[in-house]
N, C-alpha and C positions, 0 to 999 in steps of 0.2 A: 490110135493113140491111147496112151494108158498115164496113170499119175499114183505115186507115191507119196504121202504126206507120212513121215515119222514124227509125232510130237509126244516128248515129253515135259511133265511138269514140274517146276521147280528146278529147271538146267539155269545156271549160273553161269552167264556170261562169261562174265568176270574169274572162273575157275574152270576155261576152256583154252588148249593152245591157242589154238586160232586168233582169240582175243589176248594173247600176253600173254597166260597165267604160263609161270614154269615151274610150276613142283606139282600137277596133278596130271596124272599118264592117260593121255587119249591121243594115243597114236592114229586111229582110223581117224579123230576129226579131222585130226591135221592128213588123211587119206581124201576127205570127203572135201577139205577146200580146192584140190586139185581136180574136184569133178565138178566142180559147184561157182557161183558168184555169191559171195562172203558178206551179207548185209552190217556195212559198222554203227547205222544209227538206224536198226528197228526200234519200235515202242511197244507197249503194252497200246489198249485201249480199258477196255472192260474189265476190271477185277473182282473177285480170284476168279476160280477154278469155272464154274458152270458159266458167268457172264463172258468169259473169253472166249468160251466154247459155242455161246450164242452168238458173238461176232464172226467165229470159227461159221458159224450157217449162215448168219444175212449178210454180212459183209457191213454192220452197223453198226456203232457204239451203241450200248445199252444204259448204262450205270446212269443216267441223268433222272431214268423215268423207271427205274425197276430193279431190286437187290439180286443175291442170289434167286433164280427158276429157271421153271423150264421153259422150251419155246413156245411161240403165243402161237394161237391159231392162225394170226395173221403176219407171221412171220415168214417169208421166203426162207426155204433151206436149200441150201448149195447142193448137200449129196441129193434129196428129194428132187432136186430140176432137174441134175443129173440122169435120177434113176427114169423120170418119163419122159425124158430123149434117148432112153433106149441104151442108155452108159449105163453100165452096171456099178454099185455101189456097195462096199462091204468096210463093215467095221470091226475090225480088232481091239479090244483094249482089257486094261485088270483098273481101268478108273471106277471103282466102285461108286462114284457119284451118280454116275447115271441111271444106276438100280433104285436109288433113292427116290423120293417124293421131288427134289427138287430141280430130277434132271430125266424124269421120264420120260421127256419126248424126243430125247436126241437122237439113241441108236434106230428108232423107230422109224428114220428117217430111210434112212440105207436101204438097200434089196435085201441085206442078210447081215447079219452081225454075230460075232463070238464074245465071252465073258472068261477072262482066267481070273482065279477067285485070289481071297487071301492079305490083298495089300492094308494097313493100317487095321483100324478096325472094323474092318469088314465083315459084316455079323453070316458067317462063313458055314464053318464046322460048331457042332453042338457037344462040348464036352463040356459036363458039370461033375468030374470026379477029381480026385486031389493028385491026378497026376501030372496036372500042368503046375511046373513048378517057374516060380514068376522072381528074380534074383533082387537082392536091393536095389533101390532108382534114386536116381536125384528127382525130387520134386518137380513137376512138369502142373499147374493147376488149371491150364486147357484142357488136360486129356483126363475124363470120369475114370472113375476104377472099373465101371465095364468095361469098359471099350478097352481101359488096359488090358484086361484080363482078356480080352476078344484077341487083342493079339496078338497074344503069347499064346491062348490058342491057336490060332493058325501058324502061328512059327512053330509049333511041334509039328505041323503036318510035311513042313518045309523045310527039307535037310539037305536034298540033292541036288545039285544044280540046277537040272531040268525042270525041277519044281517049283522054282522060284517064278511068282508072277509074272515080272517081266520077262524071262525064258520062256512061261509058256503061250506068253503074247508073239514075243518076236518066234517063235516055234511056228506059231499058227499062222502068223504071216508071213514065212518062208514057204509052209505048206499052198497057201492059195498064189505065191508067185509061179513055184514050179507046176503046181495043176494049168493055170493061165498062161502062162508066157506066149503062150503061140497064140493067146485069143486076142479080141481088141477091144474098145472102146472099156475101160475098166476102170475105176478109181479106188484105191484102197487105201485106208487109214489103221498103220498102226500105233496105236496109242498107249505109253505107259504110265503107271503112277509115277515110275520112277525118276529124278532122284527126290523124289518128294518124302516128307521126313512124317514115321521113322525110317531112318538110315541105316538102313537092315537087310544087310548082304551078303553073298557067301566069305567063309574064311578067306579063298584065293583070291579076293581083290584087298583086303583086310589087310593081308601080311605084303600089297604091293607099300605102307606105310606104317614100316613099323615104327613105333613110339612106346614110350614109359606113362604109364598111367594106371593107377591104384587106387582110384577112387570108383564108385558105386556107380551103375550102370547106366549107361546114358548115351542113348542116340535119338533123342524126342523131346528138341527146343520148346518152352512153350513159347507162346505169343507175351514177350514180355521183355524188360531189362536184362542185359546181363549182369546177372551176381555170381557167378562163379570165376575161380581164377581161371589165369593166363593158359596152366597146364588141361584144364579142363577146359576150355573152349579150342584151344588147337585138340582134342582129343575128338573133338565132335568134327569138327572139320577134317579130318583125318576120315571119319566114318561117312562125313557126306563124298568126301574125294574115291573111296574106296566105292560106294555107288554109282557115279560118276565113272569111272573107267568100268564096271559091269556096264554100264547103257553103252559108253566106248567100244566095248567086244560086241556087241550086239550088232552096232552100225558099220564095224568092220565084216560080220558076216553075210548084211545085207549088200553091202559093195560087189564082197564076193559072187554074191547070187547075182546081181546086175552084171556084174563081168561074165560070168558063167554062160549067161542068158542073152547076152549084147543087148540091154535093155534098153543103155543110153540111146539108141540107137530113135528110139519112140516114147521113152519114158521121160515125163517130168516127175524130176524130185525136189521133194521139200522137205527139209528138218526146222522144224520149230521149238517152241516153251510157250507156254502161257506166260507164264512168269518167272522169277527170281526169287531168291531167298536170302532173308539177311543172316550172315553168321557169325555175329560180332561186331559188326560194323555198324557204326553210330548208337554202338554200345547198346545194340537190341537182337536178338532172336525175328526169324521168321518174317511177318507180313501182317498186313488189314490195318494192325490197328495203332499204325504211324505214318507218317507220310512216305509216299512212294517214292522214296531215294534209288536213285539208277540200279543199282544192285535189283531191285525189284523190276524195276520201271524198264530200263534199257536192255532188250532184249538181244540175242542170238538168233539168225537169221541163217539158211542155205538152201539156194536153188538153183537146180537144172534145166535148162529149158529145151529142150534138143530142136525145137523151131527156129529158137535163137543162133544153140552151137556155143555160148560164149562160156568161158570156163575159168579156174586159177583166175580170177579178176575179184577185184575190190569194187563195192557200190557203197558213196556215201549218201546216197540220197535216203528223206525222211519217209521211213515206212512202218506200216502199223500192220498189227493183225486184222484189220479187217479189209486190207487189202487181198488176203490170200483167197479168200472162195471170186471174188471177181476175175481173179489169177487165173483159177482152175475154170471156169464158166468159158473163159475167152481162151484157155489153152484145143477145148472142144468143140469151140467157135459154136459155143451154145450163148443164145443173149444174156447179157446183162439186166436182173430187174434193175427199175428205174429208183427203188427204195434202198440198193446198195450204195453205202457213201465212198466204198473203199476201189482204189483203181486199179485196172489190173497192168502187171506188169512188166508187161512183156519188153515195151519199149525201153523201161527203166535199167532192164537187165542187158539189152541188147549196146543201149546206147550213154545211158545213165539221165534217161530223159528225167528232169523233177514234176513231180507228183503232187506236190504240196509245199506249203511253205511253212506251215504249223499243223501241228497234233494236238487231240484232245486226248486226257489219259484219266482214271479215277474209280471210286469204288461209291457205290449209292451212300450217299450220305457221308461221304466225305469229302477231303480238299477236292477241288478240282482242278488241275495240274493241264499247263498248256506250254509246250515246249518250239521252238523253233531250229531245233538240233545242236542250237547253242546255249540258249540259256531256256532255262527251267524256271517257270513260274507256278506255283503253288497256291490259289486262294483257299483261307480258311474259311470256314463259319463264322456269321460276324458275328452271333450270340452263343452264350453257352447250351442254351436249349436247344441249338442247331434243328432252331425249326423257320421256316416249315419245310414240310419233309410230307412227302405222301409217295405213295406206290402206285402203280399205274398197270394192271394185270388183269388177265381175264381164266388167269390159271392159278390162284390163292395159294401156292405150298413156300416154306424157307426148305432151307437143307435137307432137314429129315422127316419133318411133320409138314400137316399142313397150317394154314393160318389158323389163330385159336380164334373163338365163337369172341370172346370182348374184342378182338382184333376187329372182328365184320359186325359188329353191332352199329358202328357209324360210319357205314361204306356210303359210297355215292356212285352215280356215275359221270364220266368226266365226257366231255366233249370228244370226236377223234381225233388223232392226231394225223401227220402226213402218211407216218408209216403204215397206220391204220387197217386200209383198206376199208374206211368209212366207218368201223366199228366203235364204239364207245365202251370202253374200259370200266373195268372197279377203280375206283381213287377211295384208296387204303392209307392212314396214315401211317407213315415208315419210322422204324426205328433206328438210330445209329448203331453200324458197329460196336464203334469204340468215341472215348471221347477228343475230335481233332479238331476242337477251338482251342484247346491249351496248345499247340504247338504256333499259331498264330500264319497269318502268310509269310510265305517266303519263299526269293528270289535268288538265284543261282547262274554263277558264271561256270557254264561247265568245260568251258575250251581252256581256262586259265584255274578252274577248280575242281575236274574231274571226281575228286571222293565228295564233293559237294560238305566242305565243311564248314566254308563260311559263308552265310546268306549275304547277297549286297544287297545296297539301298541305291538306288536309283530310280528316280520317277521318269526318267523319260522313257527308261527301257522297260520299266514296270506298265505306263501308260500303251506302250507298243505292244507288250504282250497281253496285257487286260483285252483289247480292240481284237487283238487275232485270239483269243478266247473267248469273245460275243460272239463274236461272227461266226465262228465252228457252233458253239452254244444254238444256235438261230437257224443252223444248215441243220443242227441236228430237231429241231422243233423240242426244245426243251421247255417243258412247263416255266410257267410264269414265276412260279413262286421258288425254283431254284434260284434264282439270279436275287432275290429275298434273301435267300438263306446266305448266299455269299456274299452281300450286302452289295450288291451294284443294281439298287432297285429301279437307275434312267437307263436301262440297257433295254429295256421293252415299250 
């Protein structure tokens, strides 16, 4: 048996056929739901990028006890259990995350991994002469002027197709299907940055969207308001949708190779996202640092199961990413750790057995968002200080540094927790994001309010969904002082 997981980041539901959208060309996805069971109500768990990728291995929420890092020592990792039952495990991706400080223990997991270089700024190629020439921008005040400058370096290097990050991801992952096909017990992970922004693609998916637009250069939202006009945010959505069908031809090529190869035949496939992205919608750019409206939150979902067989079918049942490594564990009929909260689901795809009845979804130090596939609850911070707040790590790095020296001057250590494995922790105190006490709680009818525009007030179904956000809170062994912080201090 072998398994394919294709996840990109930053794929937008909501701007895929599959899900509605009809003005953005992805003819393979609408290829890939007649091989697949079409999940309509995935979620997020853990956000962004690295914390979904840690759910991506233990099969666990994180975000309650620890911000952006890497994996703890005492973490279970899905490819790593894999690789010492004798499954072979290899990582493809151009996620530059993981070369960072804050994600160094992922690939390390695998039997073997490749890196294609280049995407955002990715500190790459070394040119410090005046030949990179960088065009007016709209003001983006996320992104530093290195990092601008980093990559626009790399987009000089990147002219021909083939050269594009994600081509030479899914390249390298074609190459290790056709070397393998005849072998067995295999799992492979191709992973791309893409469509995650900037929205930087060749001309030929560009001109599948032509549009009039005369204003100064811009495919790189920051984390913020929109203030530009009507014509200039459909000009950015045009550059996301134009990346979006390049990952489209991509998933179309690998079809190919799976037909070529009769892979269905033994192969489970998965297409996933971490997440979403906003493009305008509730009049904001991007992620983190608002609350997680569906656009974000509500994920794209497609899998194969060839044990199951079932296919072109719709599943509504409620699922999370950290269902998928318990997926894959039990697709190799390798056990389940007992520290995996997420179920596998095999049954669900076969028969649409329910899995759950509520999700837990959120980012350290912010709302905590608990859904039941219908409505959407949001608790905020009930102080502006959105404290207390502490980190819970025994591996100190954010993003790209590690913790600074005032950060661990008042560390302690904390008691273990279930996940543990007996160990005691640094308890770090954590910083927010962004500020989300000003956006306040809020509650959402999503079957009668799908764009989630106007919060309801109801206490009986606010008290319903409070009760199924303890009790997730409580399976997950959440520190005492989160449920503090979001002011339901008789929950402990």
């Amino acid at each position: 048996m072998k398994t394919i997981m294709v996840m990109f980041d930053s794929l937008n539901r909501h701007m895929l056929s599959p899900y509605g959208c009809d003005w953005i060309k992805t003819p393979n996805f609408e290829r890939l739901i007649q091989k697949t069971v079409r999940f309509t109500n995935a979620f997020v768990g853990s956000m962004p990028c690295m914390p979904a990728r840690r759910e991506l291995h233990t099969g666990r929420y994180n975000f309650l006890h620890r911000s952006w890092g890497p994996l703890e020592p005492f973490d279970d990792s899905m490819p790593e259990i894999l690789k010492k039952q004798g499954i072979y495990s290899h990582l493809i991706s151009d996620h530059y995350h993981y070369w960072e400080d804050g994600g160094c223990t992922y690939h390390t997991r695998y039997n073997s991994w490749e890196i294609s270089r280049g995407q955002e700024g990715d500190p790459w190629k070394g040119n410090l002469t005046d030949n990179i020439e960088i065009p007016p921008f709209l003001k983006n005040n996320h992104v530093s002027p290195s990092m601008r400058r980093q990559d626009w370096v790399n987009r000089h290097y990147i002219r021909k197709m083939d050269k594009y990050p994600q081509s030479q991801t899914f390249l390298k992952g074609f190459d290790f299907i056709t070397t393998n096909h005849l072998e067995d017990n295999w799992f492979l992970t191709i992973e791309t940055f893409d469509p995650h922004e900037p929205f930087f693609s060749h001309q030929k998916y560009k001109e599948l969207y032509p549009h009039n637009y005369n204003g100064l250069h811009f495919d790189w939202p920051g984390y913020d308001y929109v203030t530009q006009d009507e014509q200039t945010m459909q000009h950015v959505r045009n550059e996301y949708a134009a990346l979006v069908s390049m990952c489209d031809e991509n998933i179309g090529k690998l079809l190919d190779l799976m037909d070529k190869y009769d892979l269905w035949k033994d192969t489970m496939l998965i297409v996933n996202t971490d997440h979403g992205f906003l493009l305008g919608e509730h009049n904001s750019w991007a992620k983190c640092w608002i609350p997680f409206y569906n656009e974000i939150a509500h994920i794209p979902l497609f899998i194969w199961d060839p044990h199951v067989g079932v296919k072109n079918k719709t599943c509504d049942c409620l699922v999370q990413t950290i269902d998928l490594p318990p997926t894959i564990l039990d697709f190799f009929n390798v056990q389940i750790p007992e520290d995996m909260q997420g179920k596998a689901l095999k049954d669900t795809i076969q028969s649409g057995k329910k899995i759950r009845d509520a999700a837990l979804f959120g980012i350290h130090g912010g709302h905590v968002n608990c859904t039941d596939g219908r409505y959407i609850y949001m608790r905020a911070p009930a102080k502006p200080s959105n404290s207390p707040l502490y980190e819970y790590t025994l591996m100190p790095t954010h993003m790209r540094e590690r913790f600074s020296t005032p950060e661990l001057n008042d560390i302690s250590l904390s008691q273990p927790f279930e996940f543990t494995k007996g160990y005691r922790t640094m308890k770090i105190k954590g910083t927010p994001w962004y500020d989300f006490y000003k956006y306040g709680t809020l509650l959402f009818d999503c079957k009668n309010d799908p764009r989630q525009i106007g919060p309801i007030h109801n206490p009986e179904i606010e008290q319903k969904m409070l009760n199924c956000m303890i009790t997730l809170m409580k399976e997950n062994d959440t520190p005492v002082e989160q449920y503090e912080r979001i002011g339901i201090n008789n929950a402990v």
